[in-house]
VEXZA-680997 format. One line per field, with one value per residue: x, y, z of N, C-alpha, C in turn; residue number from 1; chain. Coordinates in steps of 0.1 Angstrom, whole numbers. Layout:
% VEXZA-680997
nX c(X|...)
nY c(Y|...)
nZ c(Z|...)
caX c(X|...)
caY c(Y|...)
caZ c(Z|...)
cX c(X|...)
cY c(Y|...)
cZ c(Z|...)
resi c(NUM|...)
chain c(A|...)
***
This chain:
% VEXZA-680997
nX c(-166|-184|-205|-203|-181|-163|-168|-165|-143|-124|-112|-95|-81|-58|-40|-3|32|47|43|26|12|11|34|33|12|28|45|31|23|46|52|29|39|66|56|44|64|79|63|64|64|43|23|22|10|-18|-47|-48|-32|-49|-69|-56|-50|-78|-87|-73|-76|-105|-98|-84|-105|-132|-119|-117|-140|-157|-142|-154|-182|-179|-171|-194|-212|-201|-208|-189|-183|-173|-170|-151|-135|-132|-131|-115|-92|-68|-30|-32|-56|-59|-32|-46|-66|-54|-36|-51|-62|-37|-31|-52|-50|-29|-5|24|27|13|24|47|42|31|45|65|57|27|38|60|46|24|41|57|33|24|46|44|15|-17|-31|-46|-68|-73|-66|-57|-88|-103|-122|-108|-85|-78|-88|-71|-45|-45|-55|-31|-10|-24|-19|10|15|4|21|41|34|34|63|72|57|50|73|79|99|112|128|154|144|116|119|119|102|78|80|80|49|37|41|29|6|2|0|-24|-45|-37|-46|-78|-80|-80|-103|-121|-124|-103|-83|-68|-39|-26|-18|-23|-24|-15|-18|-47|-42|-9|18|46|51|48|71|90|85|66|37|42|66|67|64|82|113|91|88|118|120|106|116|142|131|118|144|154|138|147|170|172|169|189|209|209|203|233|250|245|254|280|286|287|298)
nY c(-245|-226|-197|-187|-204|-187|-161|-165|-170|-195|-223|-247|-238|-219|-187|-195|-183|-173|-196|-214|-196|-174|-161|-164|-148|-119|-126|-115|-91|-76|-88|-70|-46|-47|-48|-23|-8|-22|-13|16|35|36|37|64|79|101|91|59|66|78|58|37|48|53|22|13|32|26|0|3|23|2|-20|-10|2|-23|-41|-29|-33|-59|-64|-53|-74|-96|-87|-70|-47|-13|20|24|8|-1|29|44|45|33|34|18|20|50|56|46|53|80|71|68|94|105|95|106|129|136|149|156|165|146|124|125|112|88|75|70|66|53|29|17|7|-5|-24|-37|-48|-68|-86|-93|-102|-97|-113|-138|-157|-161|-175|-180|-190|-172|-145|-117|-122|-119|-93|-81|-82|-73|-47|-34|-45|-30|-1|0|-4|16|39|29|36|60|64|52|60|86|101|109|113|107|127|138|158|150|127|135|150|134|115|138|145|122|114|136|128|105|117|130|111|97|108|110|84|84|100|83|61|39|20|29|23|13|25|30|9|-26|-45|-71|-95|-115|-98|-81|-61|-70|-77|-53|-45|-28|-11|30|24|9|23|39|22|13|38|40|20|25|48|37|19|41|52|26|29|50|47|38|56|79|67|67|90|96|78|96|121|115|104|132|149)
nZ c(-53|-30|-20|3|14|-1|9|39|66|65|82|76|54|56|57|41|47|21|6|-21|-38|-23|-32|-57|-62|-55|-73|-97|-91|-97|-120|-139|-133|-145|-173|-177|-173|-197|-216|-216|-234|-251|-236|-230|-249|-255|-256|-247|-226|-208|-206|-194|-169|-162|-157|-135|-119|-117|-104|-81|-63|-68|-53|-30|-20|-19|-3|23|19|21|46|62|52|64|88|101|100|113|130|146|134|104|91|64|70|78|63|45|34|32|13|-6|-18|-22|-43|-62|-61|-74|-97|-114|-110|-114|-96|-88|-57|-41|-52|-40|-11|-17|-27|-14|14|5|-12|5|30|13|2|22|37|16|14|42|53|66|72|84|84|54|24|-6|-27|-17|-14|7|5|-22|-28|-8|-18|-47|-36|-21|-39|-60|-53|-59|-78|-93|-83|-97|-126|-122|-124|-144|-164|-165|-162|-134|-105|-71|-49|-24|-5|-12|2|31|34|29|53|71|68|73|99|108|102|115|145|140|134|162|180|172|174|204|208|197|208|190|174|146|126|147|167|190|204|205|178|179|162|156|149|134|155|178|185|190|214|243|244|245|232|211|188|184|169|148|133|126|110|93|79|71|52|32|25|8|-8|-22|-29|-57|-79|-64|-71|-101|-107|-95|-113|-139|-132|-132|-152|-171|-161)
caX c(-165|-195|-204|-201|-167|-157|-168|-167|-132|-120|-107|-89|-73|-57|-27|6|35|56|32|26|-1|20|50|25|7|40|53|21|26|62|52|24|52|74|45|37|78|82|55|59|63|33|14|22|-3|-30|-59|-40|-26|-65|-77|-48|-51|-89|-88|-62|-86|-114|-94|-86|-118|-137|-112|-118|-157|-160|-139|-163|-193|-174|-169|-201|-217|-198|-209|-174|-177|-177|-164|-142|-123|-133|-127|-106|-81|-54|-27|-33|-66|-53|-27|-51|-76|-40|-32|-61|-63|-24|-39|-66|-46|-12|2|33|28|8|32|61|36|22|57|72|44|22|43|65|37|23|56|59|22|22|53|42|7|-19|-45|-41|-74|-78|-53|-66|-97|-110|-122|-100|-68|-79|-91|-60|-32|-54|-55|-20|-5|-25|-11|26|16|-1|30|50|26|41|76|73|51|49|83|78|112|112|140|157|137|104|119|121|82|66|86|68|34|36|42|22|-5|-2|-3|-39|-46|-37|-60|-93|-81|-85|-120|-135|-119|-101|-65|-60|-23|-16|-3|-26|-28|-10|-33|-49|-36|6|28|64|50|51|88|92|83|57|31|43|81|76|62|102|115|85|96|130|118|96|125|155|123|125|159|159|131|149|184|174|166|199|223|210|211|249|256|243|263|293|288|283|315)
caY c(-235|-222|-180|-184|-203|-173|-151|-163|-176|-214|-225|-255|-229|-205|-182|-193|-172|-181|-207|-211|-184|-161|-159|-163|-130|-115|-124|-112|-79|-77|-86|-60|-33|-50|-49|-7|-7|-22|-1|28|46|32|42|82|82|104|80|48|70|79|46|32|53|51|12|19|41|15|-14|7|23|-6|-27|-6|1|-40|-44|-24|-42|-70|-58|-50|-85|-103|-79|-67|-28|-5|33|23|-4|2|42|44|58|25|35|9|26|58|52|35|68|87|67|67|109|109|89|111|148|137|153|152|166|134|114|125|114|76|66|63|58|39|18|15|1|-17|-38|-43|-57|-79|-98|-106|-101|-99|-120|-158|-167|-158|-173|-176|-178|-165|-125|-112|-126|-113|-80|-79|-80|-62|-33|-30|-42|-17|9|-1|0|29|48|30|41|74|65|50|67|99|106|118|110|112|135|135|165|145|117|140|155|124|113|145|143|106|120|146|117|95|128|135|95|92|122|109|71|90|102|74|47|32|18|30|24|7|40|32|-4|-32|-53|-81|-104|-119|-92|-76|-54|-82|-78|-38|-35|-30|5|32|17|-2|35|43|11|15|51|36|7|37|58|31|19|55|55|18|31|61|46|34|71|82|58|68|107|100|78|105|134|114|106|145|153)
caZ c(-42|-25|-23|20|14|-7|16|55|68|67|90|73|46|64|47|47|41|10|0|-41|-38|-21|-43|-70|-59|-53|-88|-107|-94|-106|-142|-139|-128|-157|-182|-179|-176|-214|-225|-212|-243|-257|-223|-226|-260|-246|-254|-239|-214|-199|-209|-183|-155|-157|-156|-126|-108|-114|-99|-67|-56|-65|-42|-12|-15|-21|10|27|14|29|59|62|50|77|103|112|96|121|125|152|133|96|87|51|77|79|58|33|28|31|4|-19|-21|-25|-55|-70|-70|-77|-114|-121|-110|-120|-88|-83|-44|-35|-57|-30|-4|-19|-32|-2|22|0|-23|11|32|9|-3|36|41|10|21|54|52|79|69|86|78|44|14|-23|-32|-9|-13|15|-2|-34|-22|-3|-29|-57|-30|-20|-51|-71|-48|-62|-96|-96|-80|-109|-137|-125|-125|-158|-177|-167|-155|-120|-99|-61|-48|-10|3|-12|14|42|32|29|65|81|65|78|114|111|101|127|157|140|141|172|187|168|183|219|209|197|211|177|169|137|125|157|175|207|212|197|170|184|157|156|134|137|164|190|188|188|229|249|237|231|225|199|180|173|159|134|127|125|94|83|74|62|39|23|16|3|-21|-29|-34|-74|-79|-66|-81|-114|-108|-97|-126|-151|-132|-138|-171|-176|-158)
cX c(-178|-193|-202|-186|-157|-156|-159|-149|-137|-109|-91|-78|-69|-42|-16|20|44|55|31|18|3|26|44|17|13|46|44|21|36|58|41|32|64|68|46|51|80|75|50|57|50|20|11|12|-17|-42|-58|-37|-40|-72|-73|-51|-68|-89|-79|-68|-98|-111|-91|-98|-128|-131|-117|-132|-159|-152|-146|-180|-191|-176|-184|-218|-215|-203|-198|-171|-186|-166|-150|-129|-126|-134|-118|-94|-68|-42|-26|-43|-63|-47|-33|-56|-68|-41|-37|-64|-53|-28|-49|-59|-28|-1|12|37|21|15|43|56|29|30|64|63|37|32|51|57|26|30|55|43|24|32|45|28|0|-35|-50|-48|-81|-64|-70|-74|-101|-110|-111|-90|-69|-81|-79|-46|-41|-54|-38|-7|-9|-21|3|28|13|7|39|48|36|58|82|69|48|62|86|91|111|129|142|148|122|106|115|103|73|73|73|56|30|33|31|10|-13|-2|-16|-49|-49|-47|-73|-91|-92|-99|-126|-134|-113|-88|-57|-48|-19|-11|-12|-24|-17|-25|-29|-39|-16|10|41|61|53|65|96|89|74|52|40|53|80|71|79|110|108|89|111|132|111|108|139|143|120|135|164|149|133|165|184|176|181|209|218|210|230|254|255|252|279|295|291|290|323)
cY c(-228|-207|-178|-189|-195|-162|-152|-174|-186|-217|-237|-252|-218|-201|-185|-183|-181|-193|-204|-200|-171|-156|-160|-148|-118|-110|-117|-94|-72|-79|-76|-48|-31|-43|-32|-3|-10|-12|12|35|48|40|57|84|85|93|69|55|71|64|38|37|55|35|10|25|37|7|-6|13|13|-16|-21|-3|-17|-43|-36|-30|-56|-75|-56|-65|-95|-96|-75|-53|-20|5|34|17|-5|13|38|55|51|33|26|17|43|67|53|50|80|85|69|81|116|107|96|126|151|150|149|151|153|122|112|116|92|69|61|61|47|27|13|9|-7|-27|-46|-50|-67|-90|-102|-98|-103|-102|-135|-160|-169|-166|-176|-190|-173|-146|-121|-115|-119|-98|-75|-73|-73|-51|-28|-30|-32|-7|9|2|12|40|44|35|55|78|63|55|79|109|114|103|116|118|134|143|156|134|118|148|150|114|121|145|128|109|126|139|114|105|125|120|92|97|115|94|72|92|95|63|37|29|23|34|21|11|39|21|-10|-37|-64|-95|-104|-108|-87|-67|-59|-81|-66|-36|-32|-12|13|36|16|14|41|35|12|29|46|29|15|41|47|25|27|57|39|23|44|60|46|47|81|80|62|78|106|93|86|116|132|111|122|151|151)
cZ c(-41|-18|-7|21|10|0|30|58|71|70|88|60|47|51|51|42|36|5|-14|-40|-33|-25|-56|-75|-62|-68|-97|-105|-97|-121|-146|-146|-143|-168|-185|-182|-195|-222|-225|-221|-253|-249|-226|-239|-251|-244|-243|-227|-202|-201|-195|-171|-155|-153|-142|-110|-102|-103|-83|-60|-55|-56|-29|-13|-16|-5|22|29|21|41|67|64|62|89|108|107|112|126|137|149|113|82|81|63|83|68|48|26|21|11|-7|-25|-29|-38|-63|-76|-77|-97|-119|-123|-116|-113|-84|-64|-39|-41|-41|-20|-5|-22|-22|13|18|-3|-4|21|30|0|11|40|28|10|30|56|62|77|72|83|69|30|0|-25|-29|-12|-6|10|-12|-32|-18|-12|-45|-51|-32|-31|-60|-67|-57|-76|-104|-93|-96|-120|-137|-127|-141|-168|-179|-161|-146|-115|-83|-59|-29|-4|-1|0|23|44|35|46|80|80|70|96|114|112|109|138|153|140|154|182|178|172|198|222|205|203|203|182|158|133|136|168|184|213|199|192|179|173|157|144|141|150|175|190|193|206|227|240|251|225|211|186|175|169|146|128|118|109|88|71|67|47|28|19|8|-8|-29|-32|-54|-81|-73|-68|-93|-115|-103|-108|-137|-145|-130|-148|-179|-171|-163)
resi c(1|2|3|4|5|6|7|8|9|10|11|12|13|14|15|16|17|18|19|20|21|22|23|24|25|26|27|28|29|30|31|32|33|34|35|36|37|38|39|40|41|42|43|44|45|46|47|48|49|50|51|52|53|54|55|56|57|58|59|60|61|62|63|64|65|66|67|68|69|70|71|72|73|74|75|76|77|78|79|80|81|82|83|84|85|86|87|88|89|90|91|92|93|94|95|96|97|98|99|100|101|102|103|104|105|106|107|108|109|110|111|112|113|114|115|116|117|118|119|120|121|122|123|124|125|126|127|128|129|130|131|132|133|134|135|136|137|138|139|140|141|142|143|144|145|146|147|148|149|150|151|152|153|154|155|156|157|158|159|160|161|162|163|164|165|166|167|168|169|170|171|172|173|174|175|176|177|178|179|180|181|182|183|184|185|186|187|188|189|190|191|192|193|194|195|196|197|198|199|200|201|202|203|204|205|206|207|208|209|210|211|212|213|214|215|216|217|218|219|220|221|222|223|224|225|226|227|228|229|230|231|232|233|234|235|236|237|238|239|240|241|242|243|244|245)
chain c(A|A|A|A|A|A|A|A|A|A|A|A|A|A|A|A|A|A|A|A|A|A|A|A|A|A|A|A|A|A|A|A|A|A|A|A|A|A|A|A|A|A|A|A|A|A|A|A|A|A|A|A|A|A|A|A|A|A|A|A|A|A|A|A|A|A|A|A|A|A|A|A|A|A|A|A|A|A|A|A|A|A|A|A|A|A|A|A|A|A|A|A|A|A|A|A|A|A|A|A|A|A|A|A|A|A|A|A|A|A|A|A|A|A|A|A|A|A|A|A|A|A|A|A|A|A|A|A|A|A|A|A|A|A|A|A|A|A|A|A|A|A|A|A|A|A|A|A|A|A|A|A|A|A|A|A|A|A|A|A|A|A|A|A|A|A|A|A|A|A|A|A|A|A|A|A|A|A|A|A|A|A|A|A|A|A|A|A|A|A|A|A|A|A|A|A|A|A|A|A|A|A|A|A|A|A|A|A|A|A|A|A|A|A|A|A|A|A|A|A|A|A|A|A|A|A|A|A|A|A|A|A|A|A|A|A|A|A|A|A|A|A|A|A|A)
***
């Protein structure tokens, strides 16, 4: 494999979805998630515990400046279409100070935004003409999967628990988001998050109605995606308050 095939899209190995590399991707960040899960108890040992969440913090900032560098190499960075301001990016940066400040207020805020946006990009991913090995594949699921894991770190190891009003918090700060998104779109001429234009490339949006319809369907998968990631969390607070009845 040659350092331009690695880099510059090919044409003849494009991504497909739920191809070995997909579901391989998929699974790797499942036994990750597993992995910090068996040992959580091992994890909370201060040393281990900063050793973790620095190696954690590494793998995400170096993911998004490298995708930058990227971006940059191909000629395709630019402040209209490149600003850490998708919510993938967003997210990542999130995660990354949630692991260093051990906040729980940006927890409420990355658990169900992040981890919820990026579960939903790494299924159906939006990268046709990138699969593995290519950088962009790898880059790809190293970003968004470290988002997931990095929300878990905190479910598992440091016992932060989202709660229904954090649902309803991290819903408005989402809103609230995309309004101030949408106003710095206006003034520079951008799309980020989609909320002016559709993307140029095939995704679920194509099905959601014409702009700017298809903006409350996504609301709609926004919000049943917060309560599918906050049901585990309330089935196990009502089996403990009937156990204790």
């Amino acid at each position: 494999m040659t350092l331009l095939s690695f880099i510059l899209p090919d044409g003849e190995n494009q991504f497909v979805l739920f191809s070995f590399e997909h579901l391989f991707s998929l699974f790797s960040v499942i036994v990750i998630i597993l992995f910090i899960y068996w040992n959580r108890n091992s994890l909370k040992q201060t040393l281990l515990n900063v050793i973790s969440r620095g190696i954690l913090i590494t793998v995400l900032i170096v993911s998004e400046i490298s995708l930058h560098a990227w971006l940059w190499w191909v000629d395709e960075w630019g402040y209209r279409n490149a600003l850490p301001l998708h919510l993938s990016s967003i997210s990542l940066l999130l995660a990354a100070f949630l692991l260093w400040m051990k906040s729980y207020r940006l927890f409420e805020f990355t658990y169900f935004v992040g981890v919820g946006s990026a579960l939903q990009a790494m299924i159906t991913p939006d990268i046709s003409l990138y699969t593995f090995p290519h950088f962009r594949y790898i880059q790809f699921f190293i970003a968004h999967g470290g988002i997931v894991v990095a929300n878990f770190f905190m479910v598992f190891v440091e016992g932060f628990r989202p709660t229904l009003k954090s649902l309803w918090r991290a819903f408005f700060y989402l809103n609230l988001y995309t309004l101030i998104i949408f106003i710095f779109n206006i003034m520079i001429g951008s799309n980020y998050m989609y909320v002016s234009r559709k993307p140029i490339n095939p995704s679920i949006i194509d099905y959601l109605g014409p702009w700017p319809w298809y903006i409350i369907p996504l609301e709609m998968i926004a919000l049943v995606t917060f309560f599918i990631l906050y049901l585990p969390f309330f089935l196990t607070r009502k089996k403990k308050h009937l156990k204790e009845s």
